[in-house]
C-alpha positions in Angstrom: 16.4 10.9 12.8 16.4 7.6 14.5 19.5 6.5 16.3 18.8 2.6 14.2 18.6 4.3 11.0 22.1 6.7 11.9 23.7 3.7 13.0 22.5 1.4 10.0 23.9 4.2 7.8 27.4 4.1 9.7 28.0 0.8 9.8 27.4 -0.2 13.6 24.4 -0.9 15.9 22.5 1.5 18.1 24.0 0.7 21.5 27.7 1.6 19.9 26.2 4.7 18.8 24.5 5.7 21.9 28.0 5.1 23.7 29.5 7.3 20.6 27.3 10.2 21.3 27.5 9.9 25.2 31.1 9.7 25.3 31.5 13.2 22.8 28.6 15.0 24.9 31.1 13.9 27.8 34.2 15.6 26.3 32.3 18.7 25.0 31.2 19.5 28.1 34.5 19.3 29.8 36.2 21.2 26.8 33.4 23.9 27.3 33.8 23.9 31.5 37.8 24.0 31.0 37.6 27.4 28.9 35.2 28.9 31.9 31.9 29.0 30.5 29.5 27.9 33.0 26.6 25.2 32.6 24.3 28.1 32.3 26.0 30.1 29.7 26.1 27.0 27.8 22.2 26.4 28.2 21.6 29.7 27.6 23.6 29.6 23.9 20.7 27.5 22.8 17.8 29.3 24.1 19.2 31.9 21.8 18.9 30.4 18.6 
């Protein structure tokens, strides 16, 4: 889906929910890489699926 027609639907503009989605792709991987799973074991999750 379109990040204008997400953000239209929450309320805000597209650059605020760029910064939304950065920011939690931020603390995800920082959550992920503080319970010692390594960048690759987190790419490799999804080529599983």
């Amino acid at each position: 889906m379109p990040l204008e027609i997400v953000a239209e639907r929450m309320g805000t503009n597209r650059n605020a929910l760029y910064k939304l989605i950065h920011d939690a792709r931020k603390r995800l991987k920082h959550e992920l890489l503080a319970e010692g799973l390594s960048i690759e074991d987190i790419l490799g999750a999804f080529d599983a699926v």
